[in-house]
LORO-28835 format. One line per field, with one value per residue (C-alpha): z, y, x; residue in three letters. Coordinates in steps of 0.25 Angstrom, whole numbers. Example, Ala and Ser with C-alpha at 12.3 -4.5 7.8 and 13.67 -1.06 7.14 Angstrom:
LORO-28835
w = (31:29)
v = (-18:-4)
u = (49:55)
resn = (ALA:SER)
END
This chain:
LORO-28835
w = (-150:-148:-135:-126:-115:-100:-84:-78:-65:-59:-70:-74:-91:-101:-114:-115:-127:-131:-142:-150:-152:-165:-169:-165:-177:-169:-167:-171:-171:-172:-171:-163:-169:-157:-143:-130:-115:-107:-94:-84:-82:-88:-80:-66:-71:-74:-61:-55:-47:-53:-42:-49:-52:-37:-35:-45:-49:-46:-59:-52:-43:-50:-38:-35:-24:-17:-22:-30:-39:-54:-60:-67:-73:-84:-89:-103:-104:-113:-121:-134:-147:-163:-174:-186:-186:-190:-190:-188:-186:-196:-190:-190:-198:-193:-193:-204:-204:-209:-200:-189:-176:-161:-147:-133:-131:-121:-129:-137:-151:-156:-150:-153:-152:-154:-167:-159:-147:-146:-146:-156:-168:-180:-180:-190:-201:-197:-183:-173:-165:-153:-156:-156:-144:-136:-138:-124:-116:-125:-123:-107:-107:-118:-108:-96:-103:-105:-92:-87:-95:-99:-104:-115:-105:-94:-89:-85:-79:-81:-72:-80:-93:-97:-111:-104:-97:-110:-118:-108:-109:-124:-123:-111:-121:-132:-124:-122:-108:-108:-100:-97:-85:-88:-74:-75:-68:-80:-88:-102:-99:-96:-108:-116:-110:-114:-130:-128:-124:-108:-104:-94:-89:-71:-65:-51:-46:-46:-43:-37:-48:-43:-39:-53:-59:-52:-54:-68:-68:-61:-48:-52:-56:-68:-72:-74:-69:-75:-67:-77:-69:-59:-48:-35:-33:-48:-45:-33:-41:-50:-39:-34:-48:-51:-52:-41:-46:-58:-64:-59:-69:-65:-76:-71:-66:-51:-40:-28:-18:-9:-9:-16:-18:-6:-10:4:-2:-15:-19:-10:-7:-22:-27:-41:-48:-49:-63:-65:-81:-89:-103:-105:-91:-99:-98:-99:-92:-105:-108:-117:-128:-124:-121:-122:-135:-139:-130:-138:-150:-148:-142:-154:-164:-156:-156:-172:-175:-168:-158:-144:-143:-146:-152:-143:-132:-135:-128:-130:-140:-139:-146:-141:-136:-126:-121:-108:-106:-109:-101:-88:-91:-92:-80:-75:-82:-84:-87:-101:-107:-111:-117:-120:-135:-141:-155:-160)
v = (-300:-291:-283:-278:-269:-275:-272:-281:-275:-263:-251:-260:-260:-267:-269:-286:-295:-305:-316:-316:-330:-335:-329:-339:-342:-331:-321:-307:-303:-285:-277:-265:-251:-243:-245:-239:-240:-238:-231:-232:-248:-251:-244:-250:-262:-258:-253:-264:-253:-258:-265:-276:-281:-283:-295:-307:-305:-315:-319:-323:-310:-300:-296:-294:-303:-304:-311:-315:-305:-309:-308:-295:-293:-291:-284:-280:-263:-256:-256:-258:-257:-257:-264:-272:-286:-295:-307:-315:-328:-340:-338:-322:-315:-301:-297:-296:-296:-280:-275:-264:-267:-265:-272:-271:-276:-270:-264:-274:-275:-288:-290:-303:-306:-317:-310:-311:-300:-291:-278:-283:-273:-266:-253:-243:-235:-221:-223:-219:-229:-217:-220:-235:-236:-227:-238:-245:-232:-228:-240:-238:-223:-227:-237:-227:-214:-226:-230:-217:-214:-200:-191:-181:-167:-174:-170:-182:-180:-189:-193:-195:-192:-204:-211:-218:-204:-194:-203:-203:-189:-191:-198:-191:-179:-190:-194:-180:-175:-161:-159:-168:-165:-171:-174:-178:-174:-174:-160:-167:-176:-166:-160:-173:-172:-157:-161:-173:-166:-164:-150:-149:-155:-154:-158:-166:-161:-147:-148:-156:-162:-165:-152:-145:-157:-152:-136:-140:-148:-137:-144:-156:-163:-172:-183:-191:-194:-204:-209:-213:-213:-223:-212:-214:-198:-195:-203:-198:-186:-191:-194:-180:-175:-182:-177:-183:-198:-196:-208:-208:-219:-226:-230:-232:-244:-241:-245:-249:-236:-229:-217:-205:-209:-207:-211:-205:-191:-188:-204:-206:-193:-188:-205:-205:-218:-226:-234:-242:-241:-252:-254:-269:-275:-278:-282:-266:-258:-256:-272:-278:-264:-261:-269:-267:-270:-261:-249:-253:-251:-237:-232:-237:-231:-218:-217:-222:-210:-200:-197:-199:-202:-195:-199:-189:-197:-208:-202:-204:-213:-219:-231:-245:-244:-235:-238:-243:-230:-225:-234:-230:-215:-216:-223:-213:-201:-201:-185:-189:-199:-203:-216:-220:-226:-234:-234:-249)
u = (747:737:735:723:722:719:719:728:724:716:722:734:731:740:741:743:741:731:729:717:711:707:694:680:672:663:673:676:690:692:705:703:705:699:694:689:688:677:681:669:667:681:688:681:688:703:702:694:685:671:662:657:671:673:662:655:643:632:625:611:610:617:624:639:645:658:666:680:680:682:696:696:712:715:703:703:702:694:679:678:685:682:689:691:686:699:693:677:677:671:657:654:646:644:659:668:684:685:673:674:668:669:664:668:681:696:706:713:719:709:693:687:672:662:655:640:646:634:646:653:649:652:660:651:657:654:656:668:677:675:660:660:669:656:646:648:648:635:629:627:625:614:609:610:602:590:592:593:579:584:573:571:571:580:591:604:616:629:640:653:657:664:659:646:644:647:637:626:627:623:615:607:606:601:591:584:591:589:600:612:621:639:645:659:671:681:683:684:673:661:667:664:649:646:650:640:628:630:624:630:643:647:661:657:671:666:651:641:634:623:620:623:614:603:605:605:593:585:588:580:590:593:583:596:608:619:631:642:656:655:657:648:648:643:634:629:629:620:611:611:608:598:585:573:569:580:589:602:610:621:629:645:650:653:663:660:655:663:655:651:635:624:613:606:604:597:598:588:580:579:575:584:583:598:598:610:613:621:618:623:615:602:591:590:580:572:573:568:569:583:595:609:612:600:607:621:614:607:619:629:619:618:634:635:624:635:621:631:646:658:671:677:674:683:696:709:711:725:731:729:745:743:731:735:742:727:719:726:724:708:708:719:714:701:699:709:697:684:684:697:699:711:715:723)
resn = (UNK:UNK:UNK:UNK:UNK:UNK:UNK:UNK:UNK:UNK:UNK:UNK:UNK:UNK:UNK:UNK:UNK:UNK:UNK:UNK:UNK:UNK:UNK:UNK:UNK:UNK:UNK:UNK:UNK:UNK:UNK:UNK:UNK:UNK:UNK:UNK:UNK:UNK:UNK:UNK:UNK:UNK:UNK:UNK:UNK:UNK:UNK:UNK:UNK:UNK:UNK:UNK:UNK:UNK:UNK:UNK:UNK:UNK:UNK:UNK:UNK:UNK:UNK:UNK:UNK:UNK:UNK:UNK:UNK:UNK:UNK:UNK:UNK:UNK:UNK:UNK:UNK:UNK:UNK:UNK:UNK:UNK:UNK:UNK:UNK:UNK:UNK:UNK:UNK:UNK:UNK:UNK:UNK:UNK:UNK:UNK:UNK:UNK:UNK:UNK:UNK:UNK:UNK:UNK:UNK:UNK:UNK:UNK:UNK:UNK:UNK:UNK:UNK:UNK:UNK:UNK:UNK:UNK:UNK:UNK:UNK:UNK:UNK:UNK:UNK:UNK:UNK:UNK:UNK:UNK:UNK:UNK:UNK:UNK:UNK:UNK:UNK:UNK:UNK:UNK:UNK:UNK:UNK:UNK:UNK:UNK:UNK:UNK:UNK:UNK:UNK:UNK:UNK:UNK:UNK:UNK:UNK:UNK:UNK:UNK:UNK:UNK:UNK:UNK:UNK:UNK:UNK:UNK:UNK:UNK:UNK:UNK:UNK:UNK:UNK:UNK:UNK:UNK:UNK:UNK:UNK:UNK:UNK:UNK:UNK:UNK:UNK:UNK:UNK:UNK:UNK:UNK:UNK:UNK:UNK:UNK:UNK:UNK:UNK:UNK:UNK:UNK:UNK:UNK:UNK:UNK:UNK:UNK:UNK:UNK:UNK:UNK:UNK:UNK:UNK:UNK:UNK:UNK:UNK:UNK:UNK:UNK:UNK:UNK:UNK:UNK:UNK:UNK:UNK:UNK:UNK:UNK:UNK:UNK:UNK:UNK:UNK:UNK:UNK:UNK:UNK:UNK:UNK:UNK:UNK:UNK:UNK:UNK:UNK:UNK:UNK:UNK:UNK:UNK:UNK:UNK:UNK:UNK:UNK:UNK:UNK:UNK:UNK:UNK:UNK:UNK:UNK:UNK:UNK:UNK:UNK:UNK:UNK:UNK:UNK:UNK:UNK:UNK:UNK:UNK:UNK:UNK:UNK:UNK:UNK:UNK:UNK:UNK:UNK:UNK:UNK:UNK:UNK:UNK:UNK:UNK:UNK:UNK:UNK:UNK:UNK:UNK:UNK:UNK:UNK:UNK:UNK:UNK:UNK:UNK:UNK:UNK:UNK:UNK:UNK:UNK:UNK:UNK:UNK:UNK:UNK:UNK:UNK:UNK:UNK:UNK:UNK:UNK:UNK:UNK:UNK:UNK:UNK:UNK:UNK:UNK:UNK:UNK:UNK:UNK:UNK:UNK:UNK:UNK)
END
């Protein structure tokens, strides 16, 4: 029988098999060759860290409530994967048995999907698994430098140099940022963001960020600051570095707050606007031109032109037999990854 990765509980991964249903008359059927996790969100949930796992969501309001808590183990780990297509079902007629394609899925051996999934996609000649497996985290750093509403001349700064983070970083630069300022803690990482473009690159551990972000911006500050780690402190930070009546973008999914952000100080004395950024919640802010498949679209061109992404990036890659082995360690060990990949 084939086998998938899935939590069981908070950071308890297993390898566990599954059967594969027949195939609908709708269906695609695709064995995996590689996939990739996405660290940030994915991880809030193998550890069960993430605030909005805590309470339901009220569909009317939009708000979270107390509540019960919906049943989240076993959770399938990982993002998406590419393959061959193995089998379609009586009634599809964009697939064919033979073709390469890819779509969100966890790591497991087989992925089956209903032939009209909008991610569900072909895998271009010419084009890289490691640059496939980057659409998701291009996708909302894409969405965060519109909503960001970076400028030609500006200058951005960017907390964490994850996937999400090393792309905004991209495409910052792509979008005409004069200057663009790599925080991260993590050696490897903001050596990742200087071969992307960063012009600068500052360890939070040894400086005050926000300070540094100003000396380099003439003490103005930068016209935009992105949070990508889910830190409270980085993004206070941000705050501190942005520049009077900037944008500070938000992009992590956060925990619940314990500390590390005043919004008492230059919050409120130097009036920077807070933008919460997430490709996929449309209608977007640019409703009705863009949407979410439309940011998909430019983002998945700009990675199949070779214009942002890096295979690189996609590290280590390890065969689908140790992968639970590999999970733990970048939840363990994040300064030994980027975005880790799997080859079946």
């Amino acid at each position: 029988m084939p086998l998938e990765l899935v939590a069981v509980a908070p950071r308890k991964p297993v390898l566990r098999e599954y059967e594969d249903a027949p195939v609908k008359p709708n269906e695609v059927r695709f064995r995996c060759q590689y996939a990739a996790a996405k660290h940030g969100t994915e991880l809030g949930m193998y550890r069960a860290e993430a605030s909005w796992f805590r309470m339901p969501k009220d569909a009317e309001t939009g708000l979270y409530m107390p509540g019960e808590r919906a049943k989240l183990f076993p959770v399938g780990l990982g993002n998406m994967a590419v393959g061959v297509v193995t089998e379609v079902g009586a009634d599809v007629k964009r697939f064919k048995v033979g073709e390469r394609v890819f779509c969100h899925t966890h790591f497991r051996e087989t992925v089956t999907r209903p032939e009209a999934s909008a991610d569900l996609r072909r895998w271009p000649d010419g084009m890289s698994w490691q640059a496939v497996m980057q659409v998701d985290p291009a996708e909302f750093a894409l969405g965060a430098v519109r909503d960001g509403c970076v400028r030609v001349g500006d200058s951005a700064a960017v907390f964490g140099m994850g996937a999400i983070g090393l792309l905004t970083v991209q495409l910052a630069k792509l979008q005409g940022a004069e200057l663009v300022i790599a925080v991260d803690p993590l050696p490897n990482r903001r050596e990742f963001a200087q071969r992307l473009g960063a012009d600068l690159a500052l360890d939070p551990t040894q400086c005050d960020a926000g300070v540094e972000i100003k000396k380099a911006t003439g003490k103005r500050g930068a016209d935009v600051t992105f949070e990508v780690s889910g830190s409270y402190t980085a993004l206070q930070q941000a705050i501190r570095g942005v520049a009077f009546g900037g944008n500070v973008v938000a992009v992590a999914v956060y925990k619940e707050c314990h500390g590390g952000l005043d919004l008492g100080t230059e919050w409120h004395f130097n009036r920077p606007n807070l933008i919460s950024t997430r490709a996929c919640s449309d209608p977007n802010r640019d409703h009705p031109r863009w949407d979410n498949p439309r940011i998909i679209n430019a983002a998945f061109r700009l990675l199949q032109q070779g214009r942002i992404g890096l295979d690189d990036m996609v590290q280590p890659i390890v065969p689908f037999q140790e992968v639970v082995e590999a999970y733990m360690a970048i939840d363990e060990h994040p300064e030994r990854s980027i975005k880790l990949g799997v080859r079946f």
